[in-house]
C-alpha positions as CSV (number, residue, x, y, z in Angstrom):
1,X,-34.4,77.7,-17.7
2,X,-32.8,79.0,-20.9
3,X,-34.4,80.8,-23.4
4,X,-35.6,79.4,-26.9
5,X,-34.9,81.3,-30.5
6,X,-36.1,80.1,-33.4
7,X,-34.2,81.3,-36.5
8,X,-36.5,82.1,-39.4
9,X,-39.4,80.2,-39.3
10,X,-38.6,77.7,-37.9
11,X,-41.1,77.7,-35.4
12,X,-43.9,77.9,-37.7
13,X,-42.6,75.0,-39.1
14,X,-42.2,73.0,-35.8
15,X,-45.9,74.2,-35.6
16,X,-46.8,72.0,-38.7
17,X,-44.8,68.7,-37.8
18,X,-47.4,65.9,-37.1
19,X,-48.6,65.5,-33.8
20,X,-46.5,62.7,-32.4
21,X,-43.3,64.5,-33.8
22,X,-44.7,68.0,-32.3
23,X,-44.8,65.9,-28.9
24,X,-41.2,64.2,-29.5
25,X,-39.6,67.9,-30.1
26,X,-41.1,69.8,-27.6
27,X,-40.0,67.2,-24.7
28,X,-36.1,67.6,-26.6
29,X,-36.6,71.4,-26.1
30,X,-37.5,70.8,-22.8
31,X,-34.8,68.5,-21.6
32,X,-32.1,71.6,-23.7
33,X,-33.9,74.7,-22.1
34,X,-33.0,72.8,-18.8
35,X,-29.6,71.8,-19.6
36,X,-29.6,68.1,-20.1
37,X,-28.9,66.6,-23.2
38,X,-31.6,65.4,-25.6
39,X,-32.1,61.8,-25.3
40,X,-32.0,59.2,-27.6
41,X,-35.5,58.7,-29.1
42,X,-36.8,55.0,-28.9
43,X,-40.2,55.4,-29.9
C-alpha cells in the first residue's frame, strides 16, 4: 500500500469536508494508496 502526504493542510481540510464527501474521498484515497485509479463518482 502506498503512502499518503498531505501538503499543507490539506488534511485538516479534508477533515472539515461534510460527511458524505469525507466518505467519497477517503474510498478515492483508498482505491490510489492501492494503485487503481479513482473511479468515476455516481452518487
Amino acid at each position: 500500500m502506498k503512502e499518503l502526504h498531505f501538503a499543507g493542510n490539506a488534511l485538516d481540510e479534508l477533515r472539515a469536508f461534510p460527511v458524505h464527501a469525507k466518505r467519497e474521498a477517503g474510498f478515492q484515497l483508498d482505491r490510489i494508496q492501492n494503485d487503481l485509479e479513482p473511479s468515476p463518482n455516481y452518487s
